[in-house]
C-alpha positions in Angstrom: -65.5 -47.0 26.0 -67.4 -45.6 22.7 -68.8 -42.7 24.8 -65.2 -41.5 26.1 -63.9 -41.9 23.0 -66.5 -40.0 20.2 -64.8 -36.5 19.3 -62.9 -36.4 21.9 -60.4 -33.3 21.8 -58.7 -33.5 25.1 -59.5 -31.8 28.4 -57.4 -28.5 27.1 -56.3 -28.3 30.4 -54.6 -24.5 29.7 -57.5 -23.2 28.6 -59.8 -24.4 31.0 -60.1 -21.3 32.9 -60.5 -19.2 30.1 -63.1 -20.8 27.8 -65.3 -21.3 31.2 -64.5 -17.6 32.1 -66.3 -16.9 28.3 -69.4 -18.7 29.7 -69.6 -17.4 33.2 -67.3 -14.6 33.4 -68.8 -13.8 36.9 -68.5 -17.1 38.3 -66.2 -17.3 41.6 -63.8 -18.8 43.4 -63.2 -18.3 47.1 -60.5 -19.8 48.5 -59.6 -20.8 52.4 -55.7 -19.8 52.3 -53.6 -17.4 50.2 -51.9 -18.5 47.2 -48.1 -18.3 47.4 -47.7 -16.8 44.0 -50.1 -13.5 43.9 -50.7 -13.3 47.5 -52.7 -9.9 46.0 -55.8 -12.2 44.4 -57.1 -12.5 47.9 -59.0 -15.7 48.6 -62.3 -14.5 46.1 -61.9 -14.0 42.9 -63.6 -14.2 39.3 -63.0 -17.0 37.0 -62.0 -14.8 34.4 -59.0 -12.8 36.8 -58.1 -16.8 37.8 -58.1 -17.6 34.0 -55.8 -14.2 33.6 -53.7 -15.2 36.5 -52.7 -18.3 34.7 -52.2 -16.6 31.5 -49.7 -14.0 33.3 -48.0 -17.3 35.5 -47.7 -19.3 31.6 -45.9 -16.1 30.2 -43.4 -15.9 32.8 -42.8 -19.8 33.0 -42.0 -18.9 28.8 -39.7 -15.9 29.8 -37.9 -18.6 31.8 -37.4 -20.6 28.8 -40.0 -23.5 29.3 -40.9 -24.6 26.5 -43.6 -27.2 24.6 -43.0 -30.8 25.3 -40.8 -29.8 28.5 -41.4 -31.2 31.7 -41.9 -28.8 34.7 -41.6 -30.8 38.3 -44.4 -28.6 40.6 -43.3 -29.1 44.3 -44.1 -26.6 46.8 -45.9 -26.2 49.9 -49.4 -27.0 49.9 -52.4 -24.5 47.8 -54.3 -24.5 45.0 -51.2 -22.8 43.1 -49.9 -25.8 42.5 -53.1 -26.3 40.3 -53.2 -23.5 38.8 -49.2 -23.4 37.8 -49.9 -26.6 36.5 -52.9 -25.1 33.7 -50.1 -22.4 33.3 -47.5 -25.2 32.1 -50.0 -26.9 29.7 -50.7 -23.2 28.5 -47.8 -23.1 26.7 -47.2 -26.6 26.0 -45.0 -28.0 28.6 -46.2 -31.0 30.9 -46.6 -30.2 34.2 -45.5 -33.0 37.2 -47.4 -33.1 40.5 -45.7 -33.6 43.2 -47.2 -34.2 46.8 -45.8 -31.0 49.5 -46.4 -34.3 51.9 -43.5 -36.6 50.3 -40.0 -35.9 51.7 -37.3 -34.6 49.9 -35.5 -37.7 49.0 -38.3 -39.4 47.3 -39.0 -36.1 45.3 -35.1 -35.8 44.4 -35.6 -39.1 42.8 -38.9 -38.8 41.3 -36.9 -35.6 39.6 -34.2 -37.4 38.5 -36.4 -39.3 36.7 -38.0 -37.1 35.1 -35.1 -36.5 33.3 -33.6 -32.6 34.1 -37.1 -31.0 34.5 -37.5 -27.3 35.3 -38.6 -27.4 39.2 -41.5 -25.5 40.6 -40.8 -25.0 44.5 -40.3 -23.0 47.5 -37.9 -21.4 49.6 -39.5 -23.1 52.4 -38.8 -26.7 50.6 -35.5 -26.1 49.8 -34.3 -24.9 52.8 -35.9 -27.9 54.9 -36.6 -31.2 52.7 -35.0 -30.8 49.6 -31.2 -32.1 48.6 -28.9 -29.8 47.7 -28.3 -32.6 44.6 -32.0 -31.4 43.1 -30.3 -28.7 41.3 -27.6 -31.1 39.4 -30.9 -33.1 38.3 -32.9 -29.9 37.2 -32.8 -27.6 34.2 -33.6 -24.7 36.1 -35.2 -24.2 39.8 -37.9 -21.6 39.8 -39.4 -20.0 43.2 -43.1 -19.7 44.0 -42.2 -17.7 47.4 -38.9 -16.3 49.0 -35.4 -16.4 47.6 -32.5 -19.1 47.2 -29.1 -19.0 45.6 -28.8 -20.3 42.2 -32.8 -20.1 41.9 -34.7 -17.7 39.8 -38.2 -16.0 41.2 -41.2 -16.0 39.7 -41.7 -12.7 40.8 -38.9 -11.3 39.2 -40.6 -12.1 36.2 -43.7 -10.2 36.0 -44.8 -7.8 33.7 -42.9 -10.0 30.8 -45.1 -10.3 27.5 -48.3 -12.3 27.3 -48.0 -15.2 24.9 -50.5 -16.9 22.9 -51.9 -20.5 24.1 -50.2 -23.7 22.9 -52.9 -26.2 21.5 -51.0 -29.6 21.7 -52.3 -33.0 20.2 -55.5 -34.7 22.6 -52.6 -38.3 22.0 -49.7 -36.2 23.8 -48.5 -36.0 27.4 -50.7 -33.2 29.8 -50.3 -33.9 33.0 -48.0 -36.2 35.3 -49.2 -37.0 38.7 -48.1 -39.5 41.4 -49.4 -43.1 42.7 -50.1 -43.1 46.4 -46.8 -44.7 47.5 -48.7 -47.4 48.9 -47.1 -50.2 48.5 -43.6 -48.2 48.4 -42.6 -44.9 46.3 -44.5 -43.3 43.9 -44.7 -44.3 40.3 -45.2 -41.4 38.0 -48.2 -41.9 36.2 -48.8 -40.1 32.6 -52.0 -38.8 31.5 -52.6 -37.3 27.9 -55.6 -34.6 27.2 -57.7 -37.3 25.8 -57.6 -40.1 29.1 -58.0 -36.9 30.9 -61.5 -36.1 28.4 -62.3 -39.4 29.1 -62.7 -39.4 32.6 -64.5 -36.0 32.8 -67.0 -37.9 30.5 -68.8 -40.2 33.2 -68.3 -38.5 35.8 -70.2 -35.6 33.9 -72.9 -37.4 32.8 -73.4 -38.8 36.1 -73.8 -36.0 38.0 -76.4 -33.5 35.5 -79.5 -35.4 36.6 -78.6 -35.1 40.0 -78.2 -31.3 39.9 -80.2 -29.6 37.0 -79.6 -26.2 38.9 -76.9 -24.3 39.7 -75.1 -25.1 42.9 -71.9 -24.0 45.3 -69.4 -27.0 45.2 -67.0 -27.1 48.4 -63.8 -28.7 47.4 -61.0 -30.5 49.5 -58.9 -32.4 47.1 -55.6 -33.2 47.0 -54.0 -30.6 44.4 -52.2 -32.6 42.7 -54.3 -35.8 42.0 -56.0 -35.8 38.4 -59.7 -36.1 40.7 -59.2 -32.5 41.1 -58.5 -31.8 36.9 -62.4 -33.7 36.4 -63.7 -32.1 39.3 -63.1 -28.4 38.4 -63.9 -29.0 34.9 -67.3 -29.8 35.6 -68.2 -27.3 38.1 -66.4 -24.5 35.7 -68.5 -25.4 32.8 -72.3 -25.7 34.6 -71.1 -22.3 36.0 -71.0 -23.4 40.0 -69.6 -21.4 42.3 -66.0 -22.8 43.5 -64.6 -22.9 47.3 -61.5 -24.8 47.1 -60.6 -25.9 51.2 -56.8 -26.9 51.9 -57.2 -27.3 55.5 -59.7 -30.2 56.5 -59.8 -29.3 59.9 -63.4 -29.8 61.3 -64.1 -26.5 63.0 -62.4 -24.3 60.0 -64.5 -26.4 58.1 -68.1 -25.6 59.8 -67.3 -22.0 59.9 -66.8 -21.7 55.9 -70.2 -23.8 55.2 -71.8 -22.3 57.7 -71.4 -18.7 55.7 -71.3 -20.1 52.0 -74.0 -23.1 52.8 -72.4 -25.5 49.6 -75.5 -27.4 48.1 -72.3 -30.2 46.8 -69.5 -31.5 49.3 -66.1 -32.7 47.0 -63.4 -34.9 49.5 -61.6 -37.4 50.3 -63.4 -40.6 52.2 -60.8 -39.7 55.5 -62.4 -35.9 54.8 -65.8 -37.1 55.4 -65.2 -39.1 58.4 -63.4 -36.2 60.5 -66.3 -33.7 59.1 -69.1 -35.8 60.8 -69.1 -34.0 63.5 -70.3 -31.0 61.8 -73.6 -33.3 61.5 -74.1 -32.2 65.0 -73.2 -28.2 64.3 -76.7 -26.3 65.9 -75.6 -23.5 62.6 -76.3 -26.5 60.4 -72.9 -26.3 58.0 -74.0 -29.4 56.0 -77.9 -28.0 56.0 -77.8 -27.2 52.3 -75.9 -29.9 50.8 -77.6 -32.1 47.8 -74.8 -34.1 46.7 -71.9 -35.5 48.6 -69.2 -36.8 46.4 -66.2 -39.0 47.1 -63.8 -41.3 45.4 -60.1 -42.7 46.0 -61.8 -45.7 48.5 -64.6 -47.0 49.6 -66.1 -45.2 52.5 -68.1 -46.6 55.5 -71.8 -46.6 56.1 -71.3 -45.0 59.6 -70.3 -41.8 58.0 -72.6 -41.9 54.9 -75.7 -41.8 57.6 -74.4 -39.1 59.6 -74.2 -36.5 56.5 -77.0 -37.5 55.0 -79.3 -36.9 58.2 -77.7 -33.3 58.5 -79.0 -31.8 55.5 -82.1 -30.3 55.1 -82.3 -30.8 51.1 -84.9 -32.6 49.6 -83.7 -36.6 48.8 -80.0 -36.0 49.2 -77.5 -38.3 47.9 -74.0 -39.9 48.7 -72.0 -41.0 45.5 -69.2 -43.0 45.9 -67.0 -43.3 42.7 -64.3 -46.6 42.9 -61.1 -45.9 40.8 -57.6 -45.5 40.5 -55.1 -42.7 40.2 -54.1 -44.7 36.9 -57.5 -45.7 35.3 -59.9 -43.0 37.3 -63.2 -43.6 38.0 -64.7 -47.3 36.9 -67.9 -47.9 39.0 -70.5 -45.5 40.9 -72.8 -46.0 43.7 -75.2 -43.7 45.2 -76.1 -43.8 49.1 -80.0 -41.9 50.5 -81.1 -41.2 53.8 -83.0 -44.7 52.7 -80.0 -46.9 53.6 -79.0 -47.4 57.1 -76.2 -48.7 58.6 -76.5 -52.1 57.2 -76.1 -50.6 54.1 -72.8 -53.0 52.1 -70.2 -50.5 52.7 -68.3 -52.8 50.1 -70.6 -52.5 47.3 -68.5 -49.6 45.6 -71.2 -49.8 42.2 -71.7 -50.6 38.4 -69.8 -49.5 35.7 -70.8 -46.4 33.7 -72.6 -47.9 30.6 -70.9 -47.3 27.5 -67.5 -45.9 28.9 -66.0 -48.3 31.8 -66.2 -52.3 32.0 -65.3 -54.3 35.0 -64.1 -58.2 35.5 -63.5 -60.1 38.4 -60.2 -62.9 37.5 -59.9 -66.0 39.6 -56.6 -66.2 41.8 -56.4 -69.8 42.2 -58.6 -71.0 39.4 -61.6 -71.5 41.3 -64.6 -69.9 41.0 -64.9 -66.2 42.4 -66.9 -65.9 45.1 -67.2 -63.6 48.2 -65.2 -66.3 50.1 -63.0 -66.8 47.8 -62.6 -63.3 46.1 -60.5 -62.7 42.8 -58.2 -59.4 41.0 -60.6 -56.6 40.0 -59.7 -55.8 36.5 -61.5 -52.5 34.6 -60.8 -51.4 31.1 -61.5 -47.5 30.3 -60.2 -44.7 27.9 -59.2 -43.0 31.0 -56.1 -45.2 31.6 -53.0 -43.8 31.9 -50.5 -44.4 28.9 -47.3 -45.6 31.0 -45.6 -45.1 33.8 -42.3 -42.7 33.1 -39.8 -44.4 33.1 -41.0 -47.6 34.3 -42.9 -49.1 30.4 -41.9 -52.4 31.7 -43.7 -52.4 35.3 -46.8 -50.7 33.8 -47.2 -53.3 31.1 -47.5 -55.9 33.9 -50.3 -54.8 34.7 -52.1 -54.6 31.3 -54.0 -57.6 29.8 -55.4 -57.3 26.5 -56.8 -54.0 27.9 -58.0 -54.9 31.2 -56.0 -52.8 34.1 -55.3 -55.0 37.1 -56.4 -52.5 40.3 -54.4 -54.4 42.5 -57.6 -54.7 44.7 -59.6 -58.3 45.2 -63.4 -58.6 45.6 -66.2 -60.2 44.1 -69.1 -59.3 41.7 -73.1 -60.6 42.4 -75.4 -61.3 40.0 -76.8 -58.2 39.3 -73.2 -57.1 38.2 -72.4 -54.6 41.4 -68.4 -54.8 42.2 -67.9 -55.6 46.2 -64.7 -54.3 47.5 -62.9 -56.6 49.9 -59.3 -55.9 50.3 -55.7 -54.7 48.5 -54.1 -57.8 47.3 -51.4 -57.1 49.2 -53.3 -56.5 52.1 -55.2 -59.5 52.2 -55.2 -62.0 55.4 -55.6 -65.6 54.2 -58.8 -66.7 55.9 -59.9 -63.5 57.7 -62.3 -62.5 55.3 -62.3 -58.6 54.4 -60.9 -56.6 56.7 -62.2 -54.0 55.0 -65.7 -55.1 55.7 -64.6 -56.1 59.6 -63.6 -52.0 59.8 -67.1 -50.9 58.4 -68.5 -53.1 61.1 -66.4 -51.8 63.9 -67.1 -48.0 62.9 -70.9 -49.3 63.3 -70.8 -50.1 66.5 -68.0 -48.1 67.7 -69.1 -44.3 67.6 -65.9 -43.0 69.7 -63.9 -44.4 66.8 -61.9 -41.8 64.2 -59.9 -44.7 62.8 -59.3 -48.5 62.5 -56.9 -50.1 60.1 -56.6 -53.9 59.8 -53.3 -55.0 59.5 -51.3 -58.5 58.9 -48.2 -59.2 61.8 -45.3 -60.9 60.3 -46.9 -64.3 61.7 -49.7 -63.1 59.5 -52.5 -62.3 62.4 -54.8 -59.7 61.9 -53.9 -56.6 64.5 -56.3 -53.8 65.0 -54.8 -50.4 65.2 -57.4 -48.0 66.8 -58.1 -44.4 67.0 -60.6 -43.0 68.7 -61.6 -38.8 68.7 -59.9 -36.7 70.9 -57.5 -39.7 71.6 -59.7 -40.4 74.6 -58.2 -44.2 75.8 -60.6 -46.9 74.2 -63.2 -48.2 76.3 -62.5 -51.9 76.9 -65.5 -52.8 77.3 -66.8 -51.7 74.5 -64.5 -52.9 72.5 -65.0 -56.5 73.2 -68.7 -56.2 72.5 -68.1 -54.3 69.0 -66.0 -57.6 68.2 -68.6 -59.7 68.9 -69.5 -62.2 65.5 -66.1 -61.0 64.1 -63.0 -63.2 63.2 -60.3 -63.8 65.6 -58.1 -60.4 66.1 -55.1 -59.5 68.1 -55.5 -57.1 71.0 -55.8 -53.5 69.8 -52.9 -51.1 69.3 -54.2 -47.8 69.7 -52.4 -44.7 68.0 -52.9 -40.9 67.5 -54.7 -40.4 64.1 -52.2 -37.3 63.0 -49.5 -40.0 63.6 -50.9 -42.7 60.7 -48.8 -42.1 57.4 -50.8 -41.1 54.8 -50.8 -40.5 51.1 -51.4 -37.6 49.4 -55.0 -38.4 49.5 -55.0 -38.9 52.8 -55.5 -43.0 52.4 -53.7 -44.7 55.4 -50.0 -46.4 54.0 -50.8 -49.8 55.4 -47.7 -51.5 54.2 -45.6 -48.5 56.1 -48.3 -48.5 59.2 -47.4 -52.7 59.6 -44.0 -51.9 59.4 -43.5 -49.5 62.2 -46.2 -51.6 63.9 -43.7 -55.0 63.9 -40.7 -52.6 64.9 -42.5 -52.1 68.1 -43.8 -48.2 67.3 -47.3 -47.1 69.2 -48.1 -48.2 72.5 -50.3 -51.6 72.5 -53.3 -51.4 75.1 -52.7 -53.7 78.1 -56.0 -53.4 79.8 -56.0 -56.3 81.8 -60.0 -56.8 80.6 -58.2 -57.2 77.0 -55.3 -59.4 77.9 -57.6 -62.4 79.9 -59.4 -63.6 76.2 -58.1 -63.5 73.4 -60.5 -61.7 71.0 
């Protein structure tokens, strides 16, 4: 923690644009959308006209009276606006609140309540089709990105209003306010100051100079409004790499951009990767130029890690993995080569960065930790979150004498490396990892796009498949990729844009086993299934 914590000013969030802009004022950003609030910037632009962008969106968010220490909610439909207002908010002091597009009204009417009469960044769009009417008794004020609404004031109607200097508030205060997945139920609102921020750009920029001394294109799909994206910009803004920022994931929208702009890094979510391996097999090689692949939120599986790596043509390519938490960020790293094959342990998520992260493994039942009998992962870092808004009480649970409780079980070996096994509350008593039983499935499956373990209410382990294309699985197949593996229920076989999902795009398992036991997807009844139970 000394190294994340030695003069450590803050991420200065407002001013990130700018004082990058003073070091490569030609540097780029090319976007694949428009954004809803200058619809003129076009989707390539300088840093230093993003940087003014912010300063012009920070002067009108004054003119409408936001002020230091003031809480602006930011919901609206899905861009890297939202980003971007948020730097505008911490511009002038205020603390912006991240809010997924993906979480329905109701949850986001609540998450505003409690943030206690915020001004509210949205939409026409959202108001006319997920938000309450109520949202405007809970705000101060409800300001438009796009279109019109009664009783809300435009952003637009605000332009041209003076410039105003930059608010330099203390690294100790409030910056930023994101959102926890919703996992295991709604959202907590997590707070983050400019110094946890500082700290978690720290590692994960000190990791990542040796592996690219030169200058490189970074390709970006990130949800905008998880603090990975804050880090993530920060260090590709400072080294001076060019920026293309994706919101769409789709595959084939995909290909065509890194076909053209040939990224030398890849920035995404694990479920990112695994619908982009099929640009492996591209004949205009889209993943030829890529040196570093980067992902964090979850552990990902060594069936995808092999298929990227053996589609790009740089010299001794790399996979790193970083293991964190939206409330701690990152804690351990791993890095995957071409080296590894599929037996590679997919749970193996790393070490701890030396000097700035610790981790500890805490018996469950007082026995000693083991793979079998795995224990709570624990990690203490400056980059922890300083409370939950609102909720000091439930946060503080989860805080002993430092150590943050991930809510995750596993096991470490002797060389120290943290193995991944399962949530705590996903965990099936005697299965082993399911985690690990999915890796293995995705091995020896290749028509698989998904599989997600899940508990029944009697507590067996139910497979819910999907494959690509939503092809029917192959029975067959299936049997023999169980093979070796503990006893599971048939297969329940879904449509992959039908999973919920977080913001991050990590499957909501608690939700998924819910709509499972209320009888939701269509169970395979292949009589070759039904006569053995597998």
């Amino acid at each position: 923690m000394i190294l994340q914590r030695i003069g450590n000013k803050g991420i200065r969030l407002g001013t990130l644009f700018e004082r990058a802009a003073r070091k490569h004022p030609t540097n780029v950003v090319i976007l694949d959308h428009d954004l809803d609030v200058a619809p003129e910037l076009g989707r390539r632009a300088t840093v230093a006209e993003v940087a003014d962008l912010i300063d012009d969106l920070a002067s009108r968010l004054w003119a409408a009276q936001v002020r230091p220490s003031r809480r602006v909610v930011i919901y609206k439909s899905d861009g890297f606006d939202i980003t971007l207002l948020a730097c505008a908010a911490v511009r002038i002091g205020a603390v912006p609140v991240l809010l997924s597009p993906k979480l329905d009204g109701e949850t986001v009417a609540e998450l505003v309540r409690r943030t206690e009469q915020p001004y509210l960044l949205t939409d026409q769009n959202k108001l006319e089709t997920e938000l309450p009417a109520s949202v405007f008794e809970e705000a101060e004020q409800v300001l438009l990105t796009s279109g019109s609404y009664k009783e809300a004031t435009e952003l637009a109607s605000l332009a041209g209003c003076p410039r105003v200097p930059a608010v330099t508030m203390p690294p100790e205060h409030p910056t930023l306010i994101t959102h926890t997945s919703g996992t295991t139920g709604t959202p907590k609102l997590a707070v983050h100051t400019g110094a946890t921020l500082e700290a978690r750009y720290r590692p994960q920029a000190a990791i990542t100079r040796p592996l690219l001394p030169g200058r490189e294109t970074i390709a970006m799909h990130v949800s905008f409004v998880h603090s990975r994206l804050i880090t993530a910009l920060a260090i590709s803004l400072f080294r001076g790499y060019p920026i293309v920022v994706l919101a769409d994931s789709d595959p084939r929208k995909a290909a065509d951009l890194f076909a053209q702009l040939r990224p030398g890094i890849l920035e995404a979510h694990p479920n990112s990767f695994m619908e982009w391996e099929e640009l492996a097999d591209d004949p205009r090689g889209p993943l030829a130029n890529v040196k570093l692949f980067s992902s964090t939120f979850d552990a990902i599986h060594p069936r995808t890690v092999q298929r990227l790596l053996a589609a790009t043509k740089r010299t001794a390519p790399i996979f790193g993995q970083l293991y964190g938490q939206s409330e701690i960020g990152p804690a351990v790293a791993r890095s995957f080569s071409k080296r590894r094959g599929l037996d590679a342990d997919g749970r193996c998520v790393g070490m701890p960065f030396p000097g700035m992260t610790d981790v500890r493994v805490v018996s469950r039942n007082g026995l000693p930790v083991s793979e079998s009998n795995p224990g709570f992962i624990e990690v203490r870092s400056d980059g922890r979150i300083v409370t939950y808004l609102g909720e000091q009480e439930r946060y503080d649970k989860q805080v002993n004498d430092g150590w943050w409780r991930m809510g995750d079980v596993g096991y470490r070996t002797r060389w120290g490396c943290v193995h991944l096994l399962d949530r705590e509350v996903d965990l099936i008593e005697g299965f082993g990892s399911t985690l690990a039983a999915e890796d293995t499935l995705f091995t020896r499956l290749e028509e698989l796009a998904e599989v997600i373990i899940i508990p029944d209410e009697n507590g067996r382990a139910v497979p819910v498949v999907c494959t690509r294309d939503d092809k029917p699985l192959d029975a067959a197949a299936w049997k023999a990729a169980t093979v070796g593996l503990p006893p599971m229920a048939d297969p329940v076989q879904w449509r992959q844009s039908d999973l919920p999902q977080t913001a991050t795009t990590k499957i909501k398992r608690l939700e998924l086993a819910r709509l499972i036991a209320a009888g939701a997807g269509a169970q395979l009844t292949d009589p070759q299934l039904s006569e053995e139970k597998i």
